[in-house]
Structures are given as structure tokens and as C-alpha cells.
C-alpha positions in Angstrom: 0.0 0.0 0.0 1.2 3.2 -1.2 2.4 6.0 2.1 0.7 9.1 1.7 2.9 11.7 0.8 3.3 14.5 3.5 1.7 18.0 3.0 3.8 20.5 1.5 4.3 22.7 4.7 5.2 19.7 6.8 7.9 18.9 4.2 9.4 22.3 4.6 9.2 21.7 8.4 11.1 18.6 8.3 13.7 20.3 5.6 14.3 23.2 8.2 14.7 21.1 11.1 17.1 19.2 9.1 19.4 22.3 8.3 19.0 23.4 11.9 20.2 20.0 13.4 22.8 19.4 10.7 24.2 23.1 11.3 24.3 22.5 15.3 26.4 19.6 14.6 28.8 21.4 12.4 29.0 24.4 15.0 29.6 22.0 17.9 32.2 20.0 15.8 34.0 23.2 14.6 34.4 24.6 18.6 35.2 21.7 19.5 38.0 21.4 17.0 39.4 24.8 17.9 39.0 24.5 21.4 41.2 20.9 21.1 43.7 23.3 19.3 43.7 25.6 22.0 44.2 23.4 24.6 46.9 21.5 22.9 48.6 24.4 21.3 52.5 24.4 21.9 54.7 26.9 23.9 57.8 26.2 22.6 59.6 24.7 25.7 59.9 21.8 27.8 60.3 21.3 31.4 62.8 18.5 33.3 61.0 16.7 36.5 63.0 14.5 38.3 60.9 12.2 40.5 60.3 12.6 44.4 61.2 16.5 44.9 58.5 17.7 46.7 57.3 15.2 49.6 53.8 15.9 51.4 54.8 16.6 54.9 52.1 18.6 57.5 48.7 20.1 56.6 46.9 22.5 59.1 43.3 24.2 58.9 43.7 28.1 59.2 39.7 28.1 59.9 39.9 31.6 57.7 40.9 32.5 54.4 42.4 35.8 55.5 46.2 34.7 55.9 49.4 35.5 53.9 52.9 34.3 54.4 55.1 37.4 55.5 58.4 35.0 55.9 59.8 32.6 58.2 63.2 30.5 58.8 64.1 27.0 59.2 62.0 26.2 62.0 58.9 28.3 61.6 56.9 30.7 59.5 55.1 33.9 59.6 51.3 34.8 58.6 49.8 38.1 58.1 46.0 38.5 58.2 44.7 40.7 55.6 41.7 41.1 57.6 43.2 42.1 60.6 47.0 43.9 59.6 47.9 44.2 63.0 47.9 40.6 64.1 51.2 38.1 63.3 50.6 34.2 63.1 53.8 32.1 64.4 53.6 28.8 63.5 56.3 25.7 64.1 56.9 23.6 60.6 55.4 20.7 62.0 52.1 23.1 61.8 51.4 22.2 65.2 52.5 25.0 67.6 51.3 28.5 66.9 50.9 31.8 68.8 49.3 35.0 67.7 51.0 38.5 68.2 49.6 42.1 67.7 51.5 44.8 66.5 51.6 48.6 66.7 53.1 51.4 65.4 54.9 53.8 67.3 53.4 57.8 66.1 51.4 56.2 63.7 48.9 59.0 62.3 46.2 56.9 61.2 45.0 53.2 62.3 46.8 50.0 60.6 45.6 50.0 56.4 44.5 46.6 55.3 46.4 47.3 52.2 49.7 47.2 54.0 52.3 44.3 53.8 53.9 42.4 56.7 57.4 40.9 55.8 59.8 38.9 58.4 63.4 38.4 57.7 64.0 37.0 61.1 64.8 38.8 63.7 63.6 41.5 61.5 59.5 42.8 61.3 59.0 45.5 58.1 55.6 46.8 57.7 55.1 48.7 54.1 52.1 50.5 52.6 53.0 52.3 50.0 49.9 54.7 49.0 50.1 56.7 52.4 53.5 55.8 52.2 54.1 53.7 55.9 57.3 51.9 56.6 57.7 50.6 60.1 60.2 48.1 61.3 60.8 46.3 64.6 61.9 43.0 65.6 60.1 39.9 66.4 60.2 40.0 70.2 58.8 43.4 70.4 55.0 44.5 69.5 55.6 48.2 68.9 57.6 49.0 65.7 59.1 52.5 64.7 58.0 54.5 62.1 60.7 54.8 59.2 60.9 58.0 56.9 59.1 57.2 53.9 60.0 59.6 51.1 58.3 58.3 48.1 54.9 56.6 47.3 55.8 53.2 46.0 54.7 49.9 44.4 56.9 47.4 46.1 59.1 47.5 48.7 61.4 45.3 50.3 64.2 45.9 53.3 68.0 44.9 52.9 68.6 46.8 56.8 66.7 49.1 59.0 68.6 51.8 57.4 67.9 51.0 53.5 65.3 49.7 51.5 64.8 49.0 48.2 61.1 50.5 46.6 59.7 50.0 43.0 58.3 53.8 42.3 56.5 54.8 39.2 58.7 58.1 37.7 56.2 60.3 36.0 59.3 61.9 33.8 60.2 58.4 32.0 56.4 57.1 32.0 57.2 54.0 33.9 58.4 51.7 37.2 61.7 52.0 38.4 64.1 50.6 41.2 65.7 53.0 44.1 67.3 52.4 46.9 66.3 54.5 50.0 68.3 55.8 52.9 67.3 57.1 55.8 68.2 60.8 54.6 68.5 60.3 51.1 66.9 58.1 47.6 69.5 56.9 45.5 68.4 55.7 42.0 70.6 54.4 38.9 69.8 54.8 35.4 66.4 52.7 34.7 66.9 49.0 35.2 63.2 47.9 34.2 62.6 47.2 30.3 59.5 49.4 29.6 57.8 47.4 26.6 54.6 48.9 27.0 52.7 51.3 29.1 55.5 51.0 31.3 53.1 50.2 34.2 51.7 47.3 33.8 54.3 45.9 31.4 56.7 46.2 34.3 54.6 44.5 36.8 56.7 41.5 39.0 58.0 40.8 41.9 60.9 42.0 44.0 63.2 39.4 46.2 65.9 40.5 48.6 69.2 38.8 50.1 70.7 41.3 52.0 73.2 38.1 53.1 73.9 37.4 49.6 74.1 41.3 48.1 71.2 40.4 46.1 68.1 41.0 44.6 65.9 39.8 41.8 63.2 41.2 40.2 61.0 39.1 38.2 57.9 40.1 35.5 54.8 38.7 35.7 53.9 39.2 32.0 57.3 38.3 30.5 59.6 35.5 30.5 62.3 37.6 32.4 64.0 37.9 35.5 67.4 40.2 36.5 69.6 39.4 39.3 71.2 42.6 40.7 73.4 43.5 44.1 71.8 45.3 46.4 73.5 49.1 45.1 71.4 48.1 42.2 74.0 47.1 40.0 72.7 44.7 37.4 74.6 41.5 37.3 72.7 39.2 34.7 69.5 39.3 32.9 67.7 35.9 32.5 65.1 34.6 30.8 62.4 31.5 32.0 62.2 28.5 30.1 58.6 29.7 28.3 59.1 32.0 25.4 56.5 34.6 25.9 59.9 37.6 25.4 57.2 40.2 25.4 53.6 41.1 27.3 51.0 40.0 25.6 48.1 43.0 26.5 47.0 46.4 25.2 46.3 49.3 27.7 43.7 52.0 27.7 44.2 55.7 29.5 41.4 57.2 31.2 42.0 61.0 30.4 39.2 62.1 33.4 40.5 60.0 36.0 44.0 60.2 34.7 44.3 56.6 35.0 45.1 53.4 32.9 43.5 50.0 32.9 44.0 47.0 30.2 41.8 47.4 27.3 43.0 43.3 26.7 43.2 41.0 29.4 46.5 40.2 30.5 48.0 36.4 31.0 50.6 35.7 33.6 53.7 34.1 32.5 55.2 33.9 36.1 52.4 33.8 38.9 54.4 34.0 42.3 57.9 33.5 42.8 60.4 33.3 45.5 63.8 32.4 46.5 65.9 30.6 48.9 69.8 29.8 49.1 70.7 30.1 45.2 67.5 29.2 43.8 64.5 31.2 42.3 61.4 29.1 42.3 58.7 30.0 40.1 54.9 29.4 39.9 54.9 28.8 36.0 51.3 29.7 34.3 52.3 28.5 30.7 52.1 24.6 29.6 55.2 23.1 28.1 55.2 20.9 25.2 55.8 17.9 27.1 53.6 18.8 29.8 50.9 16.2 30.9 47.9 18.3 30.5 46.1 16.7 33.5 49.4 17.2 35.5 49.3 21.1 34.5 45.3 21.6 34.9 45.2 20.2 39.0 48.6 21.4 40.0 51.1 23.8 40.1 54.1 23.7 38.0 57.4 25.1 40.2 60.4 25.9 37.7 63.5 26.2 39.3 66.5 27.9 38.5 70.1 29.0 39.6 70.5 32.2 41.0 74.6 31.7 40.3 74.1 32.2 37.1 70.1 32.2 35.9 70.0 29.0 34.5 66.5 26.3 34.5 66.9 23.6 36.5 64.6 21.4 36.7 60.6 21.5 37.6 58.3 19.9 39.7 54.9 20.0 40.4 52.5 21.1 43.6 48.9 19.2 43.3 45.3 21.1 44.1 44.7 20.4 47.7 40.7 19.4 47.5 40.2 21.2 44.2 41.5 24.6 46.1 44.5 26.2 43.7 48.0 27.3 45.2 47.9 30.4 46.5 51.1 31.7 47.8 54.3 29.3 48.2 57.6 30.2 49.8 60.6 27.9 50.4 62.6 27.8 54.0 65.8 25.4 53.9 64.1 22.5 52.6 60.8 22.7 53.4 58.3 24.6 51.2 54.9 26.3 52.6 52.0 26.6 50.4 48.6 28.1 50.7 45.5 26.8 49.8 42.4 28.9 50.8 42.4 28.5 54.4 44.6 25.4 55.0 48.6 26.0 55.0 50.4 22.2 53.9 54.5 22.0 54.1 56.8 19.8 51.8 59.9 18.1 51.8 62.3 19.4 49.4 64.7 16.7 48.2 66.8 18.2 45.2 68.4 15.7 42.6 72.4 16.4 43.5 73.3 16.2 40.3 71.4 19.2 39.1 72.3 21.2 42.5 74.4 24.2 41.4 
């Protein structure tokens, strides 16, 4: 028996929901193909990890996410609470002894600014905000610090001795960040030691590392596979370069003429997320993939590149794993244990270099 053939405006029906399924396929098919060629696009590098570097040692439960490591030595470390600037959390390595300690500021003007950053170079206490501009310093037994002269609004700032520190300013004659050295009567600054590739702002953006021990300092970008070892007179001693190959930021700025501002018109992407060093190594939070990266690997941990502060040579890598799907915040590396954050729980590794990559 013969099938009735379908009315005309039924067969249109059919035809358009034909074209509409076959085109969702297409469009699924074709993100999904670029989206695989995203994910799998290369960098241009590799990374060298050894086995067994980083050892799970001690886990503890802050309770809050407000803390932020301001330093520590072989046997313990130092918290800052961004919540409350004024307390100090002292906590053994083993994570199982801790006491709390409130500072002050001797003639401070104004109460403690949340904004403001705790550092501990044992037996050494800095306190720097650099909008008001506050520098404080004291020492670890004491609860009141001493208000420092402060003659420059700053960026960054780090101390090499209660007499000197070094700041990160932003010189409105050259349009961009630079590096001086302050005294207690006097700024000293040397022809400009950051590479301005941009708005000179942003694109200069990093972190600063002292080792008033060592007569050093390194400054490393965030947006740029870059770092530069100097002595602490600011005297450059090498430039270096991460393994990545991102050589120059990778965002576009916009100015704000009524508020006489700038802001990224582009989003940027970090090529070095937090840093820090220890002995004669920088360690670095790597955001960028390598080529021979485990993708897995790369997507629940954090990839630590090391290299030698002798010279500025990669080392070797080695990776940090999510600790219940909460990212590394903050790391820092005391003799051979490191300390990492993750939201509000603080874990410590073993560090066990390979000896034959030690320099």
C-alpha cells in the first residue's frame, strides 16, 4: 500500500529542522576542533622533572581565608591576616604550635591600612604600605615598631637593613616603574633597570626578592619570561630569561583622560604567577604549559620551575597538586621545606633536590 505523501508545509518543516540539526552539529564539531587546538597548542619549551622532589609533609586548617605568608626560617613561618594587619601568626613547621602577636606602630597618624604588607626576615619585622606611604620596622620580640621616613609613594618594597630599603616607584618623567634604593636621609636611584615594553606600568609589573646576606636582589615580571639578578646598590649583574618564550607582554592598555588613570583594554596572561627564593635558587609558579607537559598534570597542580640564582639557568621543575580542588595560592621555600597556601589550610613539603642538578 502506497504511504501518503506528506503535505507540502510539513515537508518544509522537516527540511528546516534538518538544516537546523545538521548546522548544530557542524557548529559543535568546529568549537570543539578549535577549542582541542587551543588546549593543545604548543609553547615552545619543555620542562625536566626528576621524580620525588616535593614530599607531602604537614597540613593544618587556618579556619579563615584571611592569611598570607610574611616570611619565616628554618624552624617556623610567619602569617599576616589581611583582615586584621595588626595581628602576626607564628607557627612551628610541624604546623602544630602557633601563637598569635599584635603589632603597633609607634606615632602612627592613622590606624593599621589593610592594604599594608607584613614581611619577616628573622629577627627583623617590616611593615610597608605604599599609597600613604608607611614603613615601620621592629623585631620579632617586640609588639611596637618604629616608624621609618618614607619619602616616596611606592609599588613594592622590600628591606636589605633598618637603614635601607629598596622600593619599585612609578617616575612620571620616564612614563614607567623603576628601582631606588632608599636611605634614611636620602633616595639613591641608577639609570632605569626595568625594560618598559609597553605602558611602562603594567608591562613592568613583577615581583621584587631580597638577600641582604647574599648582596642580592631579583626582580622578576609577571607578564614576561624575564627575571634580572642585581646586588643590592642596584648594580645589574645578569639578565635571564624563564624557560617559556613569551619575550614580550602580551596586552594592550587604555588611558582614562578624566580620572588620569590606565586600565588593560586586553586581558593580560601571567607568565610567572608567584615567585620566591631561597639559598641560590628562584622558584617559580609557571602559568604556561610546556610541550611535554601532561595536560592533567598542568590543569590540578602547580608547575614550580627552578633555577640557579649563580648564574640564571632552569633547572629542573616539579609539580605542587590542588589540595581538595583549592588552587595554590602563595608558596615560599625555607631550607628545605616549602609552605603553600591553599584557601584556608597551609600544607609543608619536603624538598629533596636531585644532586646532580644542585648548582
Amino acid at each position: 500500500m502506497a504511504v501518503p505523501a506528506l503535505p507540502r508545509y510539513q515537508q518544509r518543516r522537516l527540511l528546516y529542522l534538518f538544516y537546523c540539526l545538521t548546522g548544530s552539529i557542524l557548529v559543535i564539531a568546529v568549537l570543539s576542533f578549535f577549542s582541542n587546538e587551543a588546549s593543545h597548542r604548543k609553547n615552545g619549551f619543555i620542562r625536566l622533572v626528576p621524580p620525588h622532589i616535593a614530599i607531602p609533609a604537614h597540613i593544618r586548617d587556618l579556619h579563615a581565608n584571611v592569611w598570607n605568608l610574611a616570611g619565616g626560617t628554618a624552624t617556623r613561618v610567619y602569617l599576616s591576616n589581611r583582615a586584621a594587619p595588626a595581628r602576626l601568626m607564628e607557627i612551628n613547621l610541624d604546623l602544630k604550635d602557633s601563637m598569635l602577636r599584635n603589632l603597633s606602630i609607634h606615632s602612627a597618624a592613622t590606624r593599621v591600612s589593610k592594604s599594608l604588607r607584613v614581611m619577616v626576615d628573622s629577627p627583623t619585622i617590616c611593615l610597608a604600605e605604599g599609597v600613604s606611604p608607611l614603613l615601620a620596622e621592629g623585631r620579632l620580640g617586640d609588639s611596637l615598631l618604629h616608624r621609618l621616613p618614607a619619602n616616596a609613594y611606592f609599588g613594592l618594597a622590600t628591606p636589605l637593613s633598618p637603614a635601607s630599603h629598596i622600593l619599585r616607584v612609578f617616575d612620571t618623567r620616564l612614563g614607567q616603574n623603576i628601582l631606588i634604593k632608599q636611605l634614611p636621609d636620602t633616595l639613591i636611584s641608577k639609570a632605569p633597570i626595568l625594560e618598559k615594553q609597553a605602558d611602562g606600568l603594567f608591562c613592568t609589573d613583577g615581583a621584587l626578592h631580597a638577600q641582604p646576606d647574599s648582596n642580592r636582589l631579583v626582580y622578576i615580571y609577571s607578564y614576561r619570561n624575564q627575571f634580572i639578578c642585581l646586588d643590592t646598590n642596584l648594580r645589574v649583574r645578569y639578565s635571564a630569561r624563564t624557560i617559556d618564550t613569551v619575550s614580550h607582554v602580551q596586552f594592550t592598555v587604555s588611558k582614562i583622560p578624566s580620572q588620569k588613570a590606565v586600565t588593560f583594554s586586553s586581558p593580560p596572561s601571567f607568565v610567572n604567577e608567584q615567585s620566591c627564593v631561597n639559598g641560590n635558587y628562584l622558584f617559580v609558579h609557571s602559568a604556561l604549559p610546556a610541550d611535554n607537559e601532561d595536560a592533567e598534570l598542568f590543569r590540578t597542580g602547580a608547575a614550580i620551575d627552578v633555577y640557579s640564582l649563580v648564574d640564571g639557568s632552569y633547572l629542573f621543575s616539579f609539580y605542587l597538586p590542588d589540595y581538595r580542588n583549592k588552587k595554590m595560592r602563595d608558596f615560599r621555600v625555607f631550607g628545605n621545606t616549602l609552605v603553600a597556601l591553599y584557601d584556608h589550610y597551609v600544607y609543608t613539603y619536603t624538598l629533596k633536590f636531585p644532586s646532580k642538578l644542585k648548582k
